[in-house]
N, C-alpha and C positions, 0 to 999 in steps of 0.2 A: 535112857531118858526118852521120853515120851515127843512126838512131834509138837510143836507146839505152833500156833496160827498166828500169825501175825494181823496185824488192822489197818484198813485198806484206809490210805490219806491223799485228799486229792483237793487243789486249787489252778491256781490259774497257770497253765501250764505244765502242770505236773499230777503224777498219778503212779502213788508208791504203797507199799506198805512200811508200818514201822515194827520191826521184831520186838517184842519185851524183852526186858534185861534176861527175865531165865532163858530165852530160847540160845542153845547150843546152834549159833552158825555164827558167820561170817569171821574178822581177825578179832583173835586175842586182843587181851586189856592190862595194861601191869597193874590200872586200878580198878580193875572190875567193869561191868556193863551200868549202863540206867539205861532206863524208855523216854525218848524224846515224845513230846507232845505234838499235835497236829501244831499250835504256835511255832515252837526248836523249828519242829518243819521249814515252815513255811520264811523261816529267818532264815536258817541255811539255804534254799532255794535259791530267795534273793541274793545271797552270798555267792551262790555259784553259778547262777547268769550272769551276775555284774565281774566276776573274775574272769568266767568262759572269755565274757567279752571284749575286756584288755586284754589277754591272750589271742583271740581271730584276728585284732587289729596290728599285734604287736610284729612289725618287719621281723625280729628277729627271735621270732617262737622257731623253736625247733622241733613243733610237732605240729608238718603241715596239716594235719588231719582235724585238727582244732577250731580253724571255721568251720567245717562241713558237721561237725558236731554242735556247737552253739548253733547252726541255722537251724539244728535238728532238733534240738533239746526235749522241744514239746513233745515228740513222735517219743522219746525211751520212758519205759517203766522204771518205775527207780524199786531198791531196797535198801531201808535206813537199819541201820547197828550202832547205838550209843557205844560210845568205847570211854573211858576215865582212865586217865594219865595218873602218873605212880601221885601228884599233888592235890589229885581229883578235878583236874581238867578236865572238861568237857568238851569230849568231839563227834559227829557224828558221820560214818563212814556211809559212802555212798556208792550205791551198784546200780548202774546204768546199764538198759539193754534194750536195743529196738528190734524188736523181733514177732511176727505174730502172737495174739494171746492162746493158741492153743502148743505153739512151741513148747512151750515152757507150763504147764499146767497145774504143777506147784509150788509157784512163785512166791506164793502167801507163806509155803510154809518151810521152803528151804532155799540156799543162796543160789541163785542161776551161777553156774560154773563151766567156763567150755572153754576147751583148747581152742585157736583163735577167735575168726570170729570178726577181726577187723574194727574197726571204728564202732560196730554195730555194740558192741560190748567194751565199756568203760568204766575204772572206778576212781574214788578222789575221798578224800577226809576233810569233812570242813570242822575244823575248828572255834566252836563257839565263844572261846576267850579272847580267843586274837580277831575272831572278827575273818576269817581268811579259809581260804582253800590249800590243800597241800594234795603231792602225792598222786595227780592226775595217772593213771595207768591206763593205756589205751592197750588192747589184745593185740596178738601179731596178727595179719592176714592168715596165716594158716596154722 
């Protein structure tokens, strides 16, 4: 299968690509892929600042590294992956990475992957039925 390019989606705070359903990256789907639109986008966003956020405040998160992430949000590139659940639920998986833009030089067209990495590299599935975030994965430091 051929590379395929994704399309660069940016608003206030954020600045991602979204893969098309045919592109071959990111997790598997038990109901197959869709393409989120700049809108999905920008709904999930809001979805996961406003969760980051009760998460940084929340006394008993147990993953100190979650304010210093929310404070950082705007600073990572993101890459979106529609994923459909076995009922055709809609979610969209998200790859966070703060890292210079020549790090990583083909962002657009395949998933940033790296052994650690720390906080700088994070990922999370927002759920567009339920309205919510799941699945928050933050990299080991090494």
């Amino acid at each position: 299968m051929g590379v395929t390019e994704g399309r660069i989606v940016e608003g206030p705070g954020y600045r991602g690509v979204i893969f098309p359903e045919e592109a071959d990256v990111g997790p598997s789907a038990p109901g197959g892929r869709w393409t989120p639109t700049a809108a999905d986008i920008a709904q999930a966003e809001r979805f996961v600042r406003e969760q980051l956020a009760v998460l940084a405040a929340s006394p008993s998160s147990r993953q100190e590294a979650v304010p210093r992430i929310a404070a950082r949000l705007a600073e990572s590139r993101r890459q979106y992956v529609g994923l459909r659940g076995e009922d055709g639920e809609q979610s969209i998986w998200v790859n966070f990475f703060t890292t210079p833009e020549d790090r990583h030089p083909d962002w657009t067209r395949s998933v940033v992957s790296v052994p650690g990495g720390g906080e700088d590299y994070f990922q999370l599935t927002v759920d567009m039925d339920a309205f919510a975030c799941r699945g928050l994965r933050i990299n080991a430091s090494r």
